[in-house]
N, C-alpha and C positions, 0 to 999 in steps of 0.2 A: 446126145447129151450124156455126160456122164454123171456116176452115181453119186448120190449123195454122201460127204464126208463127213466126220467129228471133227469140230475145228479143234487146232493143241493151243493154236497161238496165230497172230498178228503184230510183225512188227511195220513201222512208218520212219521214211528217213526222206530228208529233200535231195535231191536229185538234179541239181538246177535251177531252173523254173518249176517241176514239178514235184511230187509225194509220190515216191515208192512207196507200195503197200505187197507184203511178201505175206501171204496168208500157207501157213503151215497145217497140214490136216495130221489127225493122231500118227497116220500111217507111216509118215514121216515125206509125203509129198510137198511140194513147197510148190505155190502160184506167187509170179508175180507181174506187178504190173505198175504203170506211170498214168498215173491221174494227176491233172491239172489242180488247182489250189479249189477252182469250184467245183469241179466234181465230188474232192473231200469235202469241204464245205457242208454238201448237200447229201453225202454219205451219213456224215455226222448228224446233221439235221434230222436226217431219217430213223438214223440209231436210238436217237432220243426221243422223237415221236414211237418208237415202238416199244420203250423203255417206260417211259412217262402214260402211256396209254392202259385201260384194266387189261388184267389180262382174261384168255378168251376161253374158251373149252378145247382140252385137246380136239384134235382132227379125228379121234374113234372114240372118241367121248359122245355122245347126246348132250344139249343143252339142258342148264338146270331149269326145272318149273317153275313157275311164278309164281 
């Protein structure tokens, strides 16, 4: 698996039947890929469930006390 990137940008263009999604990382490397209408769909859903949710203690953070 490779490393974790800084995303710069995401763009989405139809393709078809399906949703190119071209994720660009700072470095200037570019992914891309062809997901179906529900894959976005449920991309998007997800996006907003992690968006809409509190947010949490970073991962080298300690939780705060009660």
């Amino acid at each position: 698996m490779s490393a974790i990137k800084i995303l710069a940008r995401i763009l989405a263009t139809r393709v078809g039947p399906h949703i190119e999604l071209a994720v660009e990382a700072e470095t200037g490397e570019v992914l891309k890929v062809l997901a179906t209408e529900d894959q976005a769909d449920r991309l998007v859903d997800e996006l907003e469930d992690l968006l809409n949710s509190p947010g949490g203690p970073e991962d080298d953070e300690p939780p705060e006390a009660a």
